[in-house]
C-alpha positions in Angstrom: -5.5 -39.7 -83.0 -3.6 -40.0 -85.9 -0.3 -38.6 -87.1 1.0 -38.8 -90.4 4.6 -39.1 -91.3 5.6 -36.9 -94.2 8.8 -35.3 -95.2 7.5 -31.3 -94.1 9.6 -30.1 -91.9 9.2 -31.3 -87.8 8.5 -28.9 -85.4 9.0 -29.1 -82.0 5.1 -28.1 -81.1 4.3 -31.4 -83.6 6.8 -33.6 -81.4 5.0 -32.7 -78.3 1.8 -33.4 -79.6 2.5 -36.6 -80.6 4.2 -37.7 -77.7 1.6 -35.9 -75.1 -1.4 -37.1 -77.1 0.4 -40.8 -77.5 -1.0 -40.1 -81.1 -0.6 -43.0 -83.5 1.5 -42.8 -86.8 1.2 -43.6 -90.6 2.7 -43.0 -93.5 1.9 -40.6 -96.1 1.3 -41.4 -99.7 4.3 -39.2 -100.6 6.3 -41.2 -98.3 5.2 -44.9 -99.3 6.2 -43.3 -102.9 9.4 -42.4 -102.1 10.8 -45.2 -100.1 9.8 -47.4 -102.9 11.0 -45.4 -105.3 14.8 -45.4 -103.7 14.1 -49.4 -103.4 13.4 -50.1 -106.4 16.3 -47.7 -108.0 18.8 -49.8 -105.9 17.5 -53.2 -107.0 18.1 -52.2 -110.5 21.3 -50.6 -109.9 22.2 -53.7 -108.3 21.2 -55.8 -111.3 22.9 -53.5 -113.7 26.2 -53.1 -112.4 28.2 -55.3 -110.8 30.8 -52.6 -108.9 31.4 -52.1 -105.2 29.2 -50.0 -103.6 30.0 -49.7 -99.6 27.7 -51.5 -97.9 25.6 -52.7 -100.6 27.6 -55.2 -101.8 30.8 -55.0 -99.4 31.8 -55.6 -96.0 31.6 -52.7 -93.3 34.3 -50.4 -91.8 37.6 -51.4 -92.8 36.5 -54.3 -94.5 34.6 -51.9 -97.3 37.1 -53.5 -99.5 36.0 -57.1 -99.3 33.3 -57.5 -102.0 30.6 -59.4 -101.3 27.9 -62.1 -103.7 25.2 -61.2 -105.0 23.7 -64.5 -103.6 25.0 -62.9 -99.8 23.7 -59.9 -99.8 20.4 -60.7 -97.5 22.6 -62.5 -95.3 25.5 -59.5 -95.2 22.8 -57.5 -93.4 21.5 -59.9 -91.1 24.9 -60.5 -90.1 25.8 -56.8 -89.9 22.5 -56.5 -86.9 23.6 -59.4 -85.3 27.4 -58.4 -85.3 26.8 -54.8 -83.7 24.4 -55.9 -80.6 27.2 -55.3 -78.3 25.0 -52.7 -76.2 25.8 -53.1 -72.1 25.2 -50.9 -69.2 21.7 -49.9 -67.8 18.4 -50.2 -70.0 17.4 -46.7 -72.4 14.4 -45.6 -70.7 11.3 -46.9 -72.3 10.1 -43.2 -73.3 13.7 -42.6 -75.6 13.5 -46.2 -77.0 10.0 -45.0 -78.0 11.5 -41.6 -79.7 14.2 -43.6 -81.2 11.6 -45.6 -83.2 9.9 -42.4 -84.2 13.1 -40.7 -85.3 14.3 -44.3 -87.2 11.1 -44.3 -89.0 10.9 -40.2 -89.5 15.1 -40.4 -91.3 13.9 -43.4 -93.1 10.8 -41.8 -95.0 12.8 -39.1 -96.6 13.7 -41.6 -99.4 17.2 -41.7 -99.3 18.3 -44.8 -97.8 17.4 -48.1 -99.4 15.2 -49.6 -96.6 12.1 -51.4 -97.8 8.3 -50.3 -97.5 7.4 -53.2 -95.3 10.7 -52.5 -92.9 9.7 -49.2 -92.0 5.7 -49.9 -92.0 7.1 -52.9 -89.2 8.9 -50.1 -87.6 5.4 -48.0 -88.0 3.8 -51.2 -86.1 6.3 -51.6 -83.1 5.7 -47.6 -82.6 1.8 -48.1 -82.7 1.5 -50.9 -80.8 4.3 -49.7 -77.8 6.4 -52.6 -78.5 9.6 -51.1 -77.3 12.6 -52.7 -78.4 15.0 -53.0 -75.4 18.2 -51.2 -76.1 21.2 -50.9 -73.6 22.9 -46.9 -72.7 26.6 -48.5 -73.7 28.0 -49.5 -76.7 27.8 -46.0 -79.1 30.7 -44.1 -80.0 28.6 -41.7 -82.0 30.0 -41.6 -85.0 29.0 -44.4 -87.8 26.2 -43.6 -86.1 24.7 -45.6 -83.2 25.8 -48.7 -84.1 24.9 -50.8 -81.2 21.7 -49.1 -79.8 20.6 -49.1 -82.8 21.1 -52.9 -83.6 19.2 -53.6 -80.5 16.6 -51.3 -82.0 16.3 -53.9 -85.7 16.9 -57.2 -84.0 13.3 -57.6 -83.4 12.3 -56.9 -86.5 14.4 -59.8 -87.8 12.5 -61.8 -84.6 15.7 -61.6 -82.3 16.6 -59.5 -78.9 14.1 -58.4 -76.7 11.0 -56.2 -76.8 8.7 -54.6 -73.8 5.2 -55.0 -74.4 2.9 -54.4 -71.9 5.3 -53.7 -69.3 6.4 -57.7 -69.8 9.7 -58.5 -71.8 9.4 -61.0 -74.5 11.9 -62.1 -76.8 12.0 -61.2 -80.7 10.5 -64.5 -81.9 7.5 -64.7 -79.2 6.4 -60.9 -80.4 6.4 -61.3 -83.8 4.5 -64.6 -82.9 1.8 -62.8 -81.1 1.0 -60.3 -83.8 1.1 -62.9 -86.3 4.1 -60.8 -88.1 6.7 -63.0 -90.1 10.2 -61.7 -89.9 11.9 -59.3 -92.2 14.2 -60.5 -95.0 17.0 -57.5 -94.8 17.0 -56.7 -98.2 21.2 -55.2 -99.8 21.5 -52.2 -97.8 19.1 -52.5 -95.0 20.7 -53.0 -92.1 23.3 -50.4 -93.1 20.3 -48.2 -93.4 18.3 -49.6 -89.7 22.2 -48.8 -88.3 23.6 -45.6 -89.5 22.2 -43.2 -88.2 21.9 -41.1 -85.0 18.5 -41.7 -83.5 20.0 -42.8 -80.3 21.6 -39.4 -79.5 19.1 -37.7 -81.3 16.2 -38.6 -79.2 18.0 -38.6 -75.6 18.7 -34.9 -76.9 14.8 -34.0 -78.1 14.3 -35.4 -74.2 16.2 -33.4 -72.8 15.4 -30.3 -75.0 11.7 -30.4 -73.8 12.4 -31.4 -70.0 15.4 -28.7 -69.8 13.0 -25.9 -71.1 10.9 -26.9 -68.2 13.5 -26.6 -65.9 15.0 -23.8 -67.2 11.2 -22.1 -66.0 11.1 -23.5 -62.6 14.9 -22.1 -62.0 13.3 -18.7 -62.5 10.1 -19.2 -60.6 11.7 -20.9 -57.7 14.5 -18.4 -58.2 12.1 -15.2 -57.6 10.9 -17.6 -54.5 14.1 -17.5 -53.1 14.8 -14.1 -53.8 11.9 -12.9 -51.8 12.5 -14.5 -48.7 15.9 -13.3 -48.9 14.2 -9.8 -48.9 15.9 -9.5 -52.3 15.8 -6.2 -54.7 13.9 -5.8 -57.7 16.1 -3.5 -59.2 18.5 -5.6 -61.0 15.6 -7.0 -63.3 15.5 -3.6 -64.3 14.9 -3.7 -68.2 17.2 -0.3 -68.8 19.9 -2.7 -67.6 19.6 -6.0 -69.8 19.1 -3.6 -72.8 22.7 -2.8 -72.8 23.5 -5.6 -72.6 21.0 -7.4 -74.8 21.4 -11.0 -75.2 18.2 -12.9 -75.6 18.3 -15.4 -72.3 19.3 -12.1 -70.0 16.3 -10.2 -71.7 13.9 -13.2 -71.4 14.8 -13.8 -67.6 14.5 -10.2 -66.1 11.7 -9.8 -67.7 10.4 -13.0 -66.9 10.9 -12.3 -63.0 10.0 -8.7 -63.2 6.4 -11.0 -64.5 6.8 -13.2 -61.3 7.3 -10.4 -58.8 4.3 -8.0 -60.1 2.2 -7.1 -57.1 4.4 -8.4 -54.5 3.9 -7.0 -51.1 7.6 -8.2 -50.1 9.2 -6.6 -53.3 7.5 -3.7 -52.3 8.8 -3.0 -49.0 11.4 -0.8 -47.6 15.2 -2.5 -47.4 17.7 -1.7 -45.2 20.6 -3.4 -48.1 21.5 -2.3 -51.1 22.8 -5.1 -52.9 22.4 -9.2 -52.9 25.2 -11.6 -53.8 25.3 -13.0 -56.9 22.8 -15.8 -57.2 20.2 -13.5 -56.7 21.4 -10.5 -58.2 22.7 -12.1 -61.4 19.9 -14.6 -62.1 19.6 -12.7 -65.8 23.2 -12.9 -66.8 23.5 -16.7 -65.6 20.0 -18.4 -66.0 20.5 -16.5 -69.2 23.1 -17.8 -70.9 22.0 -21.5 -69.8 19.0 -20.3 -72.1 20.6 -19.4 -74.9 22.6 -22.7 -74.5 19.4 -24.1 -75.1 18.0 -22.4 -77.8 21.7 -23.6 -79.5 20.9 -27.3 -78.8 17.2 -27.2 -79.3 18.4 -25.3 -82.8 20.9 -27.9 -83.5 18.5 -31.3 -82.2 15.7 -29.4 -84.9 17.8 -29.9 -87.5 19.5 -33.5 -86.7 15.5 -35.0 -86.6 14.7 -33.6 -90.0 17.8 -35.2 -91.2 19.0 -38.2 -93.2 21.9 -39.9 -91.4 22.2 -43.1 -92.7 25.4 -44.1 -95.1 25.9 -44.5 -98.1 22.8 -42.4 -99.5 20.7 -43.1 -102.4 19.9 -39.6 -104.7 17.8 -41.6 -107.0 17.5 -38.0 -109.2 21.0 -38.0 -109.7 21.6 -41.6 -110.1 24.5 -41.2 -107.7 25.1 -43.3 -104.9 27.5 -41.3 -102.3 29.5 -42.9 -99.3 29.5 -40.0 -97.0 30.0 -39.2 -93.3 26.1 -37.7 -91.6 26.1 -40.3 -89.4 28.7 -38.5 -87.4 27.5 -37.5 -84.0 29.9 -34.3 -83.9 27.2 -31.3 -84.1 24.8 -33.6 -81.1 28.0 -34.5 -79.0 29.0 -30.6 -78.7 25.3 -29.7 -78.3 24.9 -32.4 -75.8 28.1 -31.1 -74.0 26.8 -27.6 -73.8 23.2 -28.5 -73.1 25.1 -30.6 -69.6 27.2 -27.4 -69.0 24.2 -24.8 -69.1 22.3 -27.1 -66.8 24.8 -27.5 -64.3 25.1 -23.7 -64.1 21.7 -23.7 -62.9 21.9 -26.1 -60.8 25.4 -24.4 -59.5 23.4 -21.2 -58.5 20.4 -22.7 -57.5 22.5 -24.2 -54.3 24.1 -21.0 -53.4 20.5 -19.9 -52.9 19.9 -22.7 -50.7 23.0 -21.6 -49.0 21.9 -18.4 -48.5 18.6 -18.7 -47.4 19.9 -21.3 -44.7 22.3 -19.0 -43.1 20.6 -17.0 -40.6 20.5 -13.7 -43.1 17.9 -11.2 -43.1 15.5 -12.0 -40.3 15.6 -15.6 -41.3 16.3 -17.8 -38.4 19.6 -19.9 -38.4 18.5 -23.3 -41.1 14.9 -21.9 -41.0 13.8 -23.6 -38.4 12.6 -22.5 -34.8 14.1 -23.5 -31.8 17.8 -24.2 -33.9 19.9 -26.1 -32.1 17.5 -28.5 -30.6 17.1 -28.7 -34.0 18.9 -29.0 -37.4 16.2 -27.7 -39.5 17.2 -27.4 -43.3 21.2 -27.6 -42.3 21.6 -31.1 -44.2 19.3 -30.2 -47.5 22.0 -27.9 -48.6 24.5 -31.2 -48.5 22.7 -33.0 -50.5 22.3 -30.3 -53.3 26.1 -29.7 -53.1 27.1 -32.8 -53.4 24.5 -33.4 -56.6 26.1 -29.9 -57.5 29.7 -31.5 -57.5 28.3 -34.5 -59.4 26.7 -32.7 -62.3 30.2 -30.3 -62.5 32.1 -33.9 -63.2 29.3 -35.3 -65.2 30.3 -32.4 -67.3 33.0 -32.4 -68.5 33.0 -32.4 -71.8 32.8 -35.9 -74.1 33.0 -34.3 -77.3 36.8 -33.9 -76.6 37.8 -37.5 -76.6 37.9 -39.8 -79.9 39.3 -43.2 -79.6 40.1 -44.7 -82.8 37.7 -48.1 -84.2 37.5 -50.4 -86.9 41.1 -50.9 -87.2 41.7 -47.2 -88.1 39.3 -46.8 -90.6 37.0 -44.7 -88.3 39.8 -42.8 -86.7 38.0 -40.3 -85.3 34.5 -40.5 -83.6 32.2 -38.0 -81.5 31.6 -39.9 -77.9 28.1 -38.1 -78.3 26.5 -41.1 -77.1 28.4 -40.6 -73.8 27.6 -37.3 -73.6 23.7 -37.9 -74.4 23.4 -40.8 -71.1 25.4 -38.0 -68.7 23.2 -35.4 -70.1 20.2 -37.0 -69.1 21.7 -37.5 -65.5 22.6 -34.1 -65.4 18.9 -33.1 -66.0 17.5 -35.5 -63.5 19.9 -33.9 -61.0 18.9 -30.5 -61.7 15.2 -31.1 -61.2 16.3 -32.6 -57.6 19.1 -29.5 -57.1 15.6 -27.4 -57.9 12.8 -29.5 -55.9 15.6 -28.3 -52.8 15.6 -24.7 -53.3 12.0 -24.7 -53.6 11.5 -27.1 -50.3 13.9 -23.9 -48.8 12.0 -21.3 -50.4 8.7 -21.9 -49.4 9.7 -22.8 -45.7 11.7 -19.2 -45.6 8.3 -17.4 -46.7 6.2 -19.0 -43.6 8.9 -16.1 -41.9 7.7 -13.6 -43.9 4.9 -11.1 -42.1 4.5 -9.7 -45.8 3.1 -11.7 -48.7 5.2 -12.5 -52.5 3.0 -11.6 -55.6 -0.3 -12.8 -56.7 1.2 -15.2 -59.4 3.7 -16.5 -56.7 1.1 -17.3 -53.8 -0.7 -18.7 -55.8 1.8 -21.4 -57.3 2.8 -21.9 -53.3 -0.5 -22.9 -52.1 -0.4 -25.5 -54.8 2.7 -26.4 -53.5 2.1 -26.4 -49.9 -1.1 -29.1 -50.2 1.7 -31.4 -51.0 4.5 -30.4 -48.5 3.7 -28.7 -45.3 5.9 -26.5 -42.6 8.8 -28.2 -40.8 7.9 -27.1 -37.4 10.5 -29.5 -36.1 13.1 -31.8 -37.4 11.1 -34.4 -39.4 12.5 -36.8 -42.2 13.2 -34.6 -44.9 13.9 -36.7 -47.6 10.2 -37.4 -48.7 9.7 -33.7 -48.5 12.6 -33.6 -50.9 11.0 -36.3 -53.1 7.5 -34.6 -53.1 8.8 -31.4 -54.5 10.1 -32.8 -57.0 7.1 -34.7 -58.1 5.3 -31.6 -57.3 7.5 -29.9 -60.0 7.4 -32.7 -62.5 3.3 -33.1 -62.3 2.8 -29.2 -62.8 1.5 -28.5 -66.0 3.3 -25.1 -67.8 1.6 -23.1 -70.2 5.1 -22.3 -72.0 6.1 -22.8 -75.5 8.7 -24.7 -76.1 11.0 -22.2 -77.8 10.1 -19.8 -75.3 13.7 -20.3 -73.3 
């Protein structure tokens, strides 16, 4: 299947497709119009004038002031790629390197930045083909863009740095080789344009947008779990409550596991408390406000992917060229930030559910597990989700808040969004383990139960339980742990993506 790149706007139900279809990509006639169209205006601006124009025809950063030959223009972009792969720290995982081509290639297209048609139709080739460019998680300060992933993202086209292709790494030259591709001649402009830009953050954030929304619906499901073998109330889903108090994520979650709970024999029984704690009680107000968290950051990711963010830009209309700053990583690093904050706060509550569950409460037996004592049961699960809880609370901390000055002060203030987009994505992965715990807890809780959850919920447990059986007695439990989580990750969800 085909998809072709044009300059409508991108949807997040598009993205999906394309990336769960592994649909390949083209360019539109619009697009091939436009790019040229820029290229061609800056070759003849070029020719007709012979004043600086930043990083065109003069050095980069501070050095925007050194003016630059016209015969030295090729090579002031090759050198500029070369210059900025200073990426270090762990490999980008193979399916972001992937977005971050598809991003590159989607800014490029709009027809604002210079780049030639045969750069971006290489870029288009890489993409097809799943040649992967290997890029490196260190090295962005978010702001100028993402300098250095995204130098490791062009060296290949110029047939340098490394590549993954076929799950084997191969070096620039020996790819281009194979497909019988010549190098590309950087043409004034373009590696400013390959460069700028904030694909790196960008697609580590459209990652995380789609695998949070998942996770954002397990915490309710496995939530409601938890609150039934607690022997939990439905009254605080109540709707007449959340509408007085109507934000959208509240709203969205009672009503959500009011859906969950419908025909539950548990739910339905008669309860000798009359409150929960908080975890349970309050799973509107708090998995709530993680989802409008969300919606912010999916809002704000929407609009950074339909965006130019490349410097300087080329309005060919106009006949201006403007040296600007939208390659500043400010809106994604505070997005980012918030997205790590709301995800923690699920995974925060989502252990005091463990907790609860584990503590001999309600008819449950002392860490769910016969003969306690002799043995330990689910005692040491709990441990591991706190300590991934503590984690994600320091992996949070905000990196919007920190700027260090670069470039010898000409770049005096950057976004760290980079930062906050790699301990984002750790933050996710933890949640989905913090989750894959509760739910171990949950489903061992409800073999106590002599009365059965809803319908919808049984059903979703039996799924579960072919993969991950009763702990009759102390076994090994981190496999269990490991198999819920590959349990959650392998479920499909019939949920739209802005459905938070």
């Amino acid at each position: 299947m085909m998809h072709q790149i044009q300059t409508k706007y991108l949807d997040f139900k598009t993205i999906i497709a394309i990336i769960q279809e592994q649909k390949k990509i083209e360019l539109s006639k619009e697009v091939k119009t436009n790019i040229s169209r820029c290229r061609t205006y800056l070759d003849d601006k070029l020719k007709q004038s012979k004043s600086p124009i930043y990083g065109i025809n003069t050095g980069f950063g501070s050095l925007c002031n050194v003016k630059i030959s016209d015969d030295n223009l090729s090579q002031l972009q090759e050198n500029l790629v070369l210059s900025h792969a200073c990426g270090t720290g762990d490999k980008v995982p193979q399916e972001i390197v992937k977005l971050m081509l598809f991003l590159k290639i989607q800014s490029l297209s709009y027809g604002y930045s210079g780049a030639q048609l045969q750069t971006v139709e290489r870029l288009v080739d890489f993409y097809n083909n799943d040649i992967l460019p290997v890029i490196y998680t260190q090295g962005s300060l978010g702001a100028s863009g993402d300098l250095a992933p995204l130098a490791h993202l062009a060296l290949p086209l110029l047939g340098k740095g490394k590549v993954v292709f076929n799950n084997k790494e191969y070096t620039g030259e020996e790819i281009l080789k194979q497909f019988n591709w010549e190098p590309i001649t950087l043409q004034a402009k373009e590696g400013l344009a390959l460069l700028n830009g904030t694909q790196f953050m960008s697609a580590y954030g459209l990652n995380l947008v789609i695998k949070a929304t998942r996770l954002s619906y397990f915490a309710d499901l496995i939530g409601t779990l938890s609150l039934e073998a607690y022997d939990g109330l439905k009254s605080p889903f109540n709707p007449l409550i959340h509408l007085i108090r109507p934000h959208n994520g509240q709203l969205k979650t009672a009503e959500r596991i009011l859906d969950f709970l419908d025909g539950s024999e548990l739910t339905g029984q008669a309860k000798d408390h009359v409150q929960d704690p908080y975890s349970f009680r309050c799973m509107p107000q708090v998995h709530g406000a993680s989802k409008d968290a969300l919606a912010y950051t999916a809002k704000t990711i929407l609009t950074e992917i339909n965006s130019v963010t490349d410097n300087p830009n080329i309005f060919v209309e106009a006949d201006e060229i403007i040296s600007g700053g939208n390659f500043h990583g400010q809106p994604l690093a505070l997005a980012l930030d918030f997205l790590s904050i709301a995800m923690a706060e699920l995974g925060s509550i989502s252990e005091r559910r463990t907790f609860q569950l584990i503590s001999g409460q309600r008819g449950l037996p002392d860490f769910l597990v016969k003969n306690s004592g002799l043995n330990s049961g689910f005692m040491i699960p709990q441990y591991t989700a706190a300590s991934i809880v503590s984690q994600n609370k320091q992996l949070a901390t905000p990196s919007s808040i920190d700027s260090i000055v670069s470039s010898n002060g000409q770049e005096d203030h950057v976004s760290m969004g980079a930062n906050g987009a790699t301990k984002a994505f750790k933050v996710v992965e933890n949640l989905d383990t913090i989750l894959a715990i509760e739910l171990l807890n949950a489903s061992q809780a409800l073999y106590f139960r002599d009365k059965k959850t809803s319908p919808f919920l049984e059903n979703f447990l039996k799924l579960y339980r072919e993969t991950t059986p009763f702990v009759e007695n102390d076994v090994e439990l981190s496999p269990l742990i490991n198999s819920a989580k590959l349990f959650l990750q392998n479920t499909a969800l019939d949920i739209d993506i802005l459905d938070f």
